[in-house]
N, CA, C and O of each residue as an XYZ file, in Angstrom:
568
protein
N       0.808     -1.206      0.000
C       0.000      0.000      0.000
C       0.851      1.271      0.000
O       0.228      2.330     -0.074
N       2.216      1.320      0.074
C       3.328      1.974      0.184
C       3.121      3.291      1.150
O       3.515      4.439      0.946
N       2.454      2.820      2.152
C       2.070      3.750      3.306
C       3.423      3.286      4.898
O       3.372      3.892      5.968
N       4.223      2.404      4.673
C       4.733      1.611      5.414
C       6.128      1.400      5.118
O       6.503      1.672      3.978
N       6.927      0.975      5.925
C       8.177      0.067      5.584
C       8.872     -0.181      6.816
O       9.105      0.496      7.817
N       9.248     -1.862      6.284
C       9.875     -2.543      7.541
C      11.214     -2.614      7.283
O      11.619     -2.597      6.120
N      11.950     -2.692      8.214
C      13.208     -3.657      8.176
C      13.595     -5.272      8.637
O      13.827     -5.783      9.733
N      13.554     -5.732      7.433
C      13.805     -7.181      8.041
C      15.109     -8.012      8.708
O      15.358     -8.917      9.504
N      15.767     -7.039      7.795
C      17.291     -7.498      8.675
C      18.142     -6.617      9.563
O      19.242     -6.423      9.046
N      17.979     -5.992     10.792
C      18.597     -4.863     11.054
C      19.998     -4.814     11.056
O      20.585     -3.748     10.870
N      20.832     -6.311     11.331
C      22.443     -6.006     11.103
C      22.607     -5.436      9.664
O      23.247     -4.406      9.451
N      22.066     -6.074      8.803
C      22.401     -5.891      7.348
C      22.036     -4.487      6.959
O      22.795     -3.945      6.156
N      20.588     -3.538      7.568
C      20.583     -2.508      7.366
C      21.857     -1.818      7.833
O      22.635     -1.183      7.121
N      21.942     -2.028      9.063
C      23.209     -1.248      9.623
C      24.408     -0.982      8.695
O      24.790      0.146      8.383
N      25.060     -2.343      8.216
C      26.141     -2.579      7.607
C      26.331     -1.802      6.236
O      27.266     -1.141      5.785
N      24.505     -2.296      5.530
C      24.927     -1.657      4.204
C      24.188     -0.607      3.841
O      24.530      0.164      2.945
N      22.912     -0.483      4.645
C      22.003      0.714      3.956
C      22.496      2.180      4.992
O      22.203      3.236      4.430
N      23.159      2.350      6.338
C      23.049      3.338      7.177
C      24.378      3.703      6.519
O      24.240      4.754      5.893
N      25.506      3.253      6.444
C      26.614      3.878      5.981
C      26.491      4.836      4.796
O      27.116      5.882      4.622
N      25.296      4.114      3.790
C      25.555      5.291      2.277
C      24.176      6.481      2.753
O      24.405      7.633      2.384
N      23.233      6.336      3.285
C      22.201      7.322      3.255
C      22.252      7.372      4.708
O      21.596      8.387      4.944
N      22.651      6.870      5.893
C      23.184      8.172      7.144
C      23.985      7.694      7.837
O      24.008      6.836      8.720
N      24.892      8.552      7.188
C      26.689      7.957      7.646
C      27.190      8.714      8.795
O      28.400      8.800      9.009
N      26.164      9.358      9.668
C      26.038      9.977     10.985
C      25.441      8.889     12.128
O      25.463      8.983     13.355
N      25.028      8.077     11.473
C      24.613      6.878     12.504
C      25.581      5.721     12.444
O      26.137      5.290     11.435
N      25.699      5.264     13.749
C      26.351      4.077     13.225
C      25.995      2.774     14.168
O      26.904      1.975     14.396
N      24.682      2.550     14.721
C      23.579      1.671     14.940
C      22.387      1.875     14.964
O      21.967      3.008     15.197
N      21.518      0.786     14.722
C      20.274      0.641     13.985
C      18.924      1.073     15.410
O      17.697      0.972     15.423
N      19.693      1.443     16.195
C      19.026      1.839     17.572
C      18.865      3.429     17.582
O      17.868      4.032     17.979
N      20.105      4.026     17.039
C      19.968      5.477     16.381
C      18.591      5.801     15.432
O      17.715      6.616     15.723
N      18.636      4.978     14.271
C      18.036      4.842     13.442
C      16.833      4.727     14.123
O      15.992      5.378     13.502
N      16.229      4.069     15.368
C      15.005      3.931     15.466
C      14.670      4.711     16.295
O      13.494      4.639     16.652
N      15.567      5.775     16.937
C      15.285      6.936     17.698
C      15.070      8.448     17.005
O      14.540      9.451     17.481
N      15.663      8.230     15.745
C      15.151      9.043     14.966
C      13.752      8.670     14.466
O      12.837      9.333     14.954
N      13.464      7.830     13.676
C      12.426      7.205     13.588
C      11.039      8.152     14.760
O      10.128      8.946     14.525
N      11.443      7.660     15.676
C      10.538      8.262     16.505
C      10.384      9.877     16.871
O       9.311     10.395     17.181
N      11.273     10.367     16.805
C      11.883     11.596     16.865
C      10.712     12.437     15.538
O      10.119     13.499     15.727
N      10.664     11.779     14.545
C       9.938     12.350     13.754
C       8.289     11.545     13.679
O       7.440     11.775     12.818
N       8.215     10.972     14.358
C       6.694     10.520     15.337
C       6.167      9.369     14.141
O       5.041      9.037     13.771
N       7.869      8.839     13.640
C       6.784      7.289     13.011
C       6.377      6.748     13.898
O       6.820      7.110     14.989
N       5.252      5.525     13.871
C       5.123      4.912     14.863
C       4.779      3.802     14.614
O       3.807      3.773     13.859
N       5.462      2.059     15.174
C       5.324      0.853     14.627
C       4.253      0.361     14.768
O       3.603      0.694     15.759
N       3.806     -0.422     13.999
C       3.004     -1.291     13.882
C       2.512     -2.328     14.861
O       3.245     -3.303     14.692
N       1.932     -2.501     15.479
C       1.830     -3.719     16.443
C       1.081     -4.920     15.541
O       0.970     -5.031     14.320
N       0.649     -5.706     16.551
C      -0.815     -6.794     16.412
C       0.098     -8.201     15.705
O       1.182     -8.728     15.959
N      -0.800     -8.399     14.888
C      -0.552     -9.398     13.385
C      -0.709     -8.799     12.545
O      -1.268     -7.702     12.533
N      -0.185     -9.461     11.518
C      -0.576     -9.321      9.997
C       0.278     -8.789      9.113
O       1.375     -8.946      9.649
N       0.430     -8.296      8.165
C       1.391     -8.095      7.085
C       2.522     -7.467      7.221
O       3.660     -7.758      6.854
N       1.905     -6.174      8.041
C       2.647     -5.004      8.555
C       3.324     -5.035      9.553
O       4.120     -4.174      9.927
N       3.008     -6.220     10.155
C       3.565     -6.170     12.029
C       5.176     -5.952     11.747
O       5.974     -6.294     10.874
N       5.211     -5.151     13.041
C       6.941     -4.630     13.124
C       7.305     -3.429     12.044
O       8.443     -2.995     12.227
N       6.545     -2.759     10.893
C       6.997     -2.016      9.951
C       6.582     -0.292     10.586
O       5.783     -0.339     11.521
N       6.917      0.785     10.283
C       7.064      1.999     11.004
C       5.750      2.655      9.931
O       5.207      1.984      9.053
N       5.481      3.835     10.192
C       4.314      4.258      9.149
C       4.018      5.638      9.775
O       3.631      5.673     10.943
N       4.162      6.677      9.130
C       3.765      7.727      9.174
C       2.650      8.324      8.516
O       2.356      7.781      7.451
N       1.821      9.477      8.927
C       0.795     10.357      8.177
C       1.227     11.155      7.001
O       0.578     12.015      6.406
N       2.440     10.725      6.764
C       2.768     12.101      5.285
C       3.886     10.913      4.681
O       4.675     11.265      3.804
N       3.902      9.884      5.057
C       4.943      9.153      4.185
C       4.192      8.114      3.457
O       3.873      6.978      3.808
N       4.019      8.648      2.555
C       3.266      7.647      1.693
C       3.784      7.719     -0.060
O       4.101      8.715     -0.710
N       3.729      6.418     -0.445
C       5.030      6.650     -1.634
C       4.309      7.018     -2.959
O       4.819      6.625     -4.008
N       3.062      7.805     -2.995
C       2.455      8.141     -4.010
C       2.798      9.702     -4.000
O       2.521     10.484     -4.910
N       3.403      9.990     -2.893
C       3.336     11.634     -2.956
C       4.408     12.231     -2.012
O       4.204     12.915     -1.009
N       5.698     11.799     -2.582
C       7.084     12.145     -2.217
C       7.368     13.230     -1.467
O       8.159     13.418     -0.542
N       6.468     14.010     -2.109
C       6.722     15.679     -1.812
C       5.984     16.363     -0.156
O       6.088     17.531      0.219
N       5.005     14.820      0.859
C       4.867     15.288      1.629
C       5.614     14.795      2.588
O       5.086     14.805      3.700
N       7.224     14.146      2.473
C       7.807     13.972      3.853
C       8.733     15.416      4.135
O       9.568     15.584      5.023
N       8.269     16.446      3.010
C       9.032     18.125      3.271
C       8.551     18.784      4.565
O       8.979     19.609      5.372
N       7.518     18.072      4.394
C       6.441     18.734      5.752
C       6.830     17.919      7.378
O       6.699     18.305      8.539
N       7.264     16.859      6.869
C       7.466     16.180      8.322
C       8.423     17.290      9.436
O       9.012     18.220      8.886
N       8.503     17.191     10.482
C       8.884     18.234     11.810
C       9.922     16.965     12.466
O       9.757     15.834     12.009
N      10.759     17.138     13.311
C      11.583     16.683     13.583
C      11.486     16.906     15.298
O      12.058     17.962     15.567
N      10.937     16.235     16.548
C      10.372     16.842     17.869
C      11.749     17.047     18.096
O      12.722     16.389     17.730
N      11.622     18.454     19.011
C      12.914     18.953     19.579
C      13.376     17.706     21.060
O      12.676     16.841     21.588
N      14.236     17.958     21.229
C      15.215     17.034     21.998
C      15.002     17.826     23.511
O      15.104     18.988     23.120
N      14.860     17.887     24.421
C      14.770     18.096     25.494
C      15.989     17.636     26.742
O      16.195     16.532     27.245
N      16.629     18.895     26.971
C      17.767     18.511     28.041
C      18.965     18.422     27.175
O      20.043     18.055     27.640
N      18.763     18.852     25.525
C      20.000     18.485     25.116
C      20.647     19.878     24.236
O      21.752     20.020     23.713
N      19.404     20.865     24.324
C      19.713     22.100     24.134
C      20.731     22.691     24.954
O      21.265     23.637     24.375
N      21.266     22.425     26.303
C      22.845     23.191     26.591
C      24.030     22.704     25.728
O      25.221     23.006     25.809
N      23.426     21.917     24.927
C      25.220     21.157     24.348
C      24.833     21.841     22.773
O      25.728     21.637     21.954
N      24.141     22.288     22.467
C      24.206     22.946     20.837
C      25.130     24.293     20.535
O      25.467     25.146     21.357
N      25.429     24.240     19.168
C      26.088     25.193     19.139
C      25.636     26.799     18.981
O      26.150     27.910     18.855
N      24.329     26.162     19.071
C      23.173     27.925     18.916
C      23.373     28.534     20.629
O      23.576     29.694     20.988
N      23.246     27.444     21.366
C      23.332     27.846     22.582
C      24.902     28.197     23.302
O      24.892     29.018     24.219
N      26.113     27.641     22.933
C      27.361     28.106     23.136
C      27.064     29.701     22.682
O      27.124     30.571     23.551
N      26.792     29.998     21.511
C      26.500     31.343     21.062
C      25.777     32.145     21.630
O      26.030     33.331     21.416
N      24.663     31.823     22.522
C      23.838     32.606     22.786
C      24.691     32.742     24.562
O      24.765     33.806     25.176
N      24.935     32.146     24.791
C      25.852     32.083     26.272
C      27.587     32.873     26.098
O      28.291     32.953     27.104
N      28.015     33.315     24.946
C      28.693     33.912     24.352
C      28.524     35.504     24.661
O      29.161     36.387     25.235
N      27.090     35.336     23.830
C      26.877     37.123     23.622
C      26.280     37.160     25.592
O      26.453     38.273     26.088
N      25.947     36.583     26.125
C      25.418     36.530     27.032
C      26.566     37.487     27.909
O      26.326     38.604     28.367
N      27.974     36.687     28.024
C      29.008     37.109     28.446
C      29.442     38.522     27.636
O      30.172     39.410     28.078
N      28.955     38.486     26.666
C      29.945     39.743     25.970
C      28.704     40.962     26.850
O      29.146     42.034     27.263
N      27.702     40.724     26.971
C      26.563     42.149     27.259
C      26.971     42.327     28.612
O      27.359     43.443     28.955
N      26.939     41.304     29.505
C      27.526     41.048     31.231
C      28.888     42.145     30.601
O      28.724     43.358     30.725
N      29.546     41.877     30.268
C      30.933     42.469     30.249
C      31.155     44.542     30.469
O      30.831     45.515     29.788
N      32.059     44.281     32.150
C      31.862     46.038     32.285
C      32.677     46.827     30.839
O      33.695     46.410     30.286
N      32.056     47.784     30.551
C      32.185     48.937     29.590
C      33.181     49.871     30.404
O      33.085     49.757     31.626
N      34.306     50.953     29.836
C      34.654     52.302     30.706
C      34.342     52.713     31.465
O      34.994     53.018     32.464
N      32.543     52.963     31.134
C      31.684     53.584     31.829
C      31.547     52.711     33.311
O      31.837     53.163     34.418
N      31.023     51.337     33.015
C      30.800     50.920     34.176
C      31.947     50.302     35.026
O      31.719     49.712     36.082
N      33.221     50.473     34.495
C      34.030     49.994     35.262
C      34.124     50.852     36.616
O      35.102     50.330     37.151
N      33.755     51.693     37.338
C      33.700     52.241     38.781
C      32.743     51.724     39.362
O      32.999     51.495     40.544
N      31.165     51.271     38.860
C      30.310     50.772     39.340
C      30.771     49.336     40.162
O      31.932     48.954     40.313
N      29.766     48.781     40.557
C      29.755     47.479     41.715
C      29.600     46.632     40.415
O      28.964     46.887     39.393
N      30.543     45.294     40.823
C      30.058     44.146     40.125
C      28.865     43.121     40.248
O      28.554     42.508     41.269
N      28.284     43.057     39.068
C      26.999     41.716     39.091
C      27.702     40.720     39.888
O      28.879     40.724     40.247
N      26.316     39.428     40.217
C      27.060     38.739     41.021
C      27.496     37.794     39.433
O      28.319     36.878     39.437
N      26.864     38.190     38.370
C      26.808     37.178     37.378
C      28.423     37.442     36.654
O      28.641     36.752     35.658
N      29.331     38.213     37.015
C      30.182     38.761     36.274
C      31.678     37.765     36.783
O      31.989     37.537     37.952
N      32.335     37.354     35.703
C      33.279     36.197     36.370
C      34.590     36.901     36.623
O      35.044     38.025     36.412
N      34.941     35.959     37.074
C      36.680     36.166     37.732
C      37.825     37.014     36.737
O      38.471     37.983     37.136
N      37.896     36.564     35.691
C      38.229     37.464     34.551
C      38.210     38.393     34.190
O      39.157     39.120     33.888
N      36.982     38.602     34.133
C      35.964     40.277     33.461
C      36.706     40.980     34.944
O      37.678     41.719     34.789
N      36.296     40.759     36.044
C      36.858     41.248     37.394
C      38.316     41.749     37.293
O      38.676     42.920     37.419
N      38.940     40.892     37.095
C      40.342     41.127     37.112
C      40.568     42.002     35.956
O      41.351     42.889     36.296
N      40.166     42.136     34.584
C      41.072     42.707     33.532
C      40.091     44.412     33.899
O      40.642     45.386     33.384
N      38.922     44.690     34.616
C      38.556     45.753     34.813
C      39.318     46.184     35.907
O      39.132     47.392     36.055
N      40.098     45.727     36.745
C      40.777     46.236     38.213
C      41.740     46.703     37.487
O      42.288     47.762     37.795
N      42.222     45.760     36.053
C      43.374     45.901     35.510
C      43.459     47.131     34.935
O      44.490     47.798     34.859
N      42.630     47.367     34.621
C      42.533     48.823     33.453
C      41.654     49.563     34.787
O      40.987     50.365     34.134
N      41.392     49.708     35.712
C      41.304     50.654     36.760
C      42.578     51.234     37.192
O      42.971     52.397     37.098
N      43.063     50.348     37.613
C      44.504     50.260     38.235
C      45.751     51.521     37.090
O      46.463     52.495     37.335
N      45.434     50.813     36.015
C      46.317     51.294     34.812
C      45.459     53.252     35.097
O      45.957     54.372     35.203
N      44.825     53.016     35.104
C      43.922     54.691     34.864
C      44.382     55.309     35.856
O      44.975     56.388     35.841
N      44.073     54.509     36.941
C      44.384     55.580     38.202
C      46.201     55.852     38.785
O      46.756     56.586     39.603
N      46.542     54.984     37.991
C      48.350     55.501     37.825
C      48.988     56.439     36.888
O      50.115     56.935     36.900
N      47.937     56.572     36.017
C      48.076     57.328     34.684
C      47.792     59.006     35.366
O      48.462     60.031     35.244
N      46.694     58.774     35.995
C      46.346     60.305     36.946
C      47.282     60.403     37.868
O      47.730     61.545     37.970
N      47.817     59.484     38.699
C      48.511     60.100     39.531
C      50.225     61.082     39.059
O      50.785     62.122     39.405
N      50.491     59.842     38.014
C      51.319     60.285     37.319
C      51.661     61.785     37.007
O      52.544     62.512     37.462
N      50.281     62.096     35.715
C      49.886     63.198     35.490
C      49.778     64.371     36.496
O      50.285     65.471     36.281
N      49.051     64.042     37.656
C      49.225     64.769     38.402
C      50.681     65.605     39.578
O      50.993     66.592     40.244
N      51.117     64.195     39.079
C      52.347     64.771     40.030
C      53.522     65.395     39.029
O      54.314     66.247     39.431
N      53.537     64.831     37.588
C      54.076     66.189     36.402
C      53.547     67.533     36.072
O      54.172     68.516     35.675
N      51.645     67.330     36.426
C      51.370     68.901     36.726
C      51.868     69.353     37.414
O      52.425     70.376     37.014
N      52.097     68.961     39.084
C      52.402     69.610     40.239
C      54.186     70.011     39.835
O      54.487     71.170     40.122
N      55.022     69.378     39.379
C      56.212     70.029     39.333
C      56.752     70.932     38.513
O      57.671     71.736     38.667
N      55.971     70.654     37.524
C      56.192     71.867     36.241
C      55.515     73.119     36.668
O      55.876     74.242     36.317
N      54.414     72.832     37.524
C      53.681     74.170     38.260
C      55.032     74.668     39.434
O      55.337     75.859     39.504
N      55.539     73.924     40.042
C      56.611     74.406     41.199
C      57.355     75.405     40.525
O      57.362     76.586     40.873
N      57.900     75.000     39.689
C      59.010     75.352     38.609
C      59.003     76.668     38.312
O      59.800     77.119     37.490
């Protein structure tokens, strides 16, 4: 009815069909977690079909509706993506004191680093004035 499809041999899928069309998997347990991931769902009972996967848009008369299939998001596994390294990135870059706020009090969110290289360039400023100030004061003696 080409609404369906099983696998009958899963070593042999593994071996020869996952390597050329998804060479990102490399067991047939992957394969059936994706499977689900995109909400096929097997067959139970008896009869022809038992054990074969079958979706609402995979049907082999009309190719053009597995474009539509959705892929369920993963849950708990969004801290390890690389959208989220990025977004925890800029996160740190906005946290990060400016000129301006380097006299202000630190967040508690602001790390050991950011801390130190603002004391650093405090430090550097306020030697730069004293400096200054004490070449005003002698050229004024003078």
């Amino acid at each position: 009815h080409g609404r369906a499809f099983v696998v009958h041999s899963p070593s042999k899928f593994e071996k020869e069909v996952m390597p050329k069309y998804f060479p990102r998997m490399k067991h047939f347990a992957s394969f059936q977690r994706q499977l689900n991931l995109y909400n096929f769902k097997r067959i139970g009972g008896t009869g022809p079909d038992r054990g074969s996967y079958c979706h609402a848009l995979f049907w082999k008369e009309h190719p053009q509706l597995v474009h539509k299939m959705k892929r369920t998001k993963i849950k708990g596994l969004f801290k390890y993506s690389s959208n989220h390294k990025q977004q925890q990135a800029n996160k740190k870059k906005k946290n990060a004191p400016t000129a301006a706020a380097a006299t202000s009090s630190f967040s508690s969110t602001t790390s050991i680093e950011e801390r130190l290289k603002t004391a650093t360039v405090q430090s550097s400023l306020s030697s730069t004035t004293t400096e200054d100030k004490k070449t005003h004061k002698m050229s004024s003696d003078e």
